[in-house]
C-alpha positions, 0 to 999 in steps of 0.5 A: 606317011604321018598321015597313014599311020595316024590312021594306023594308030586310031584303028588300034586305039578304037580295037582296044576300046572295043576289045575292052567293052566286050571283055567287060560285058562279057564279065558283067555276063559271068557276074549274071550267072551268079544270080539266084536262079541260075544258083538254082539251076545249078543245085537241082542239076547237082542233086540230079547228078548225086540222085544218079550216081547213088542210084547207079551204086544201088543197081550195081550193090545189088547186082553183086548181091544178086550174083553172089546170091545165085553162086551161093545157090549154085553151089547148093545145087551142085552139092546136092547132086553130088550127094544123089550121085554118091549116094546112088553111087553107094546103093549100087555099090551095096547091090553088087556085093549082096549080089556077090555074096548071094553068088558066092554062096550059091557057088559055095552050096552047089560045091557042099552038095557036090561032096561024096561020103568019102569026102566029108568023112576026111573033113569030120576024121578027128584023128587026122590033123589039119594039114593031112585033112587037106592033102587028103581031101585035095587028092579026092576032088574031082575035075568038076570040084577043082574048077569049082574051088577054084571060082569060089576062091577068086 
């Protein structure tokens, strides 16, 4: 038994002293990696990685200018369709009431030529007052004059 521990116990030591050599060459390796090239190495991947990110800072700055630029252009546009569409909007606006008005007043003519000599003496009678000139002149109108008095006023 003494003898199968001193074995036991030699193995440990030799382990340890293994342990030991490899823990020091393995320190002896990270003390290599300070050399001046792997320095070097280390500084052209640092400037690689800052030339990345700098560059990928630009794309994405001038992805957001690009897109404000083409809101700010977008909105233009929709401006000025909006303006086209009011403004055709008012020209036809126009259109229909000059229309309206040439109606009204073709409507107000063919009613003028309408009227009997009976009918203009009681609007030029300067003895009548203003209220017996239209009860007068309302009961001379005929069937056809109502109805076209009536499309005049509406």
């Amino acid at each position: 038994m003494k003898n199968f521990a001193s074995r036991i116990l030699s193995t440990c030591a030799v382990l340890l002293l293994v342990t030991g050599v490899m823990s020091a060459q393995q320190s002896q390796n990270h003390g290599q990696g300070n050399s001046p090239a792997n320095n070097q190495v280390q500084t052209q991947v640092q400037n690689q990685t800052q030339v990345q990110n700098q560059t990928q800072t630009m794309n994405q700055s001038m992805n957001r200018t690009q897109t404000m630029e083409q809101t700010r252009l977008n909105k233009q546009v929709q401006s000025k369709e909006q303006n086209q569409v009011q403004e055709k909007n008012a020209v036809k606006e126009q259109n229909q009431l000059k229309e309206q008005n040439q109606l009204k007043d073709q409507n107000r003519e063919k009613f003028r030529s309408s009227l009997t000599e009976n009918q203009i003496a009681i609007l030029d009678n300067k003895e009548m007052t203003q209220s017996q000139k239209k009860k007068a002149f309302k009961h001379s109108l005929s069937k056809e004059q109502k109805t076209m008095l009536r499309g005049n006023n509406e």
